[in-house]
Residue, then its C-alpha position, 0 to 999 in steps of 0.5 A: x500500500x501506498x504512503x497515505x495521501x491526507x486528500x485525494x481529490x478525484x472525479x468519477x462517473x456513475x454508471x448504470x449497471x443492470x438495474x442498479x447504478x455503480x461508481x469507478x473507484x479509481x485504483x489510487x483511492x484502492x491502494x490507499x484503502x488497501x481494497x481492491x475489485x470485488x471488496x465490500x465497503x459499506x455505504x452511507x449518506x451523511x450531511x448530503x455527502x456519500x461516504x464509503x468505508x471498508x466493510x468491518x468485520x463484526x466481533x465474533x462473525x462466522x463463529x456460529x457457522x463455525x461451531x454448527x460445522x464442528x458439531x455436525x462432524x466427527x472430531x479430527x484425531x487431534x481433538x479427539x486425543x485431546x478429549x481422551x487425555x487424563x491431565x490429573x497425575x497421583x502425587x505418588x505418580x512417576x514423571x514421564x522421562x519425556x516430560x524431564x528435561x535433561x540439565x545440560x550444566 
């Protein structure tokens, strides 16, 4: 992305697309947004002006889609491991030597 310009000044012509109108965003105003064809920007109508904005991503978006997914199918072989292990060690329990670390002094 490009040094941030503090006023970018441009001019653009809406043009009919299908039944809806679009607007040229020219590709410097892109690169100082960071955005590129095909990102979504929210749009708003304030003191008569059109402001648009990237899309912000909303707290915890996708997170209910992800755990429906997750509880339709079987756990991977890693999460399943993890279930199965026992954390709790007996005080008289040996240590795993894999566990020890050797003192290298």
């Amino acid at each position: 992305m490009n040094a941030p310009i503090d006023k970018i000044q441009l001019q653009s012509t809406l043009r009919k697309m299908g039944n809806s109108t679009g607007l040229i965003v020219p590709k410097v105003i892109l690169d100082q947004l960071g955005l590129e064809s095909g990102a979504k920007v929210e749009l708003r109508v304030e003191n008569g002006e059109l402001i648009a904005h990237p899309e912000r991503r909303r707290i915890r978006e996708g997170w209910e889609e992800d755990a429906r997914r997750i509880g339709a199918g079987q756990p991977t072989q890693e999460e399943a491991d993890w279930l199965e292990f026992d954390d709790r060690l007996d005080d008289d329990s040996p240590i795993p030597p894999e566990w020890l670390i050797a003192d290298k002094s």
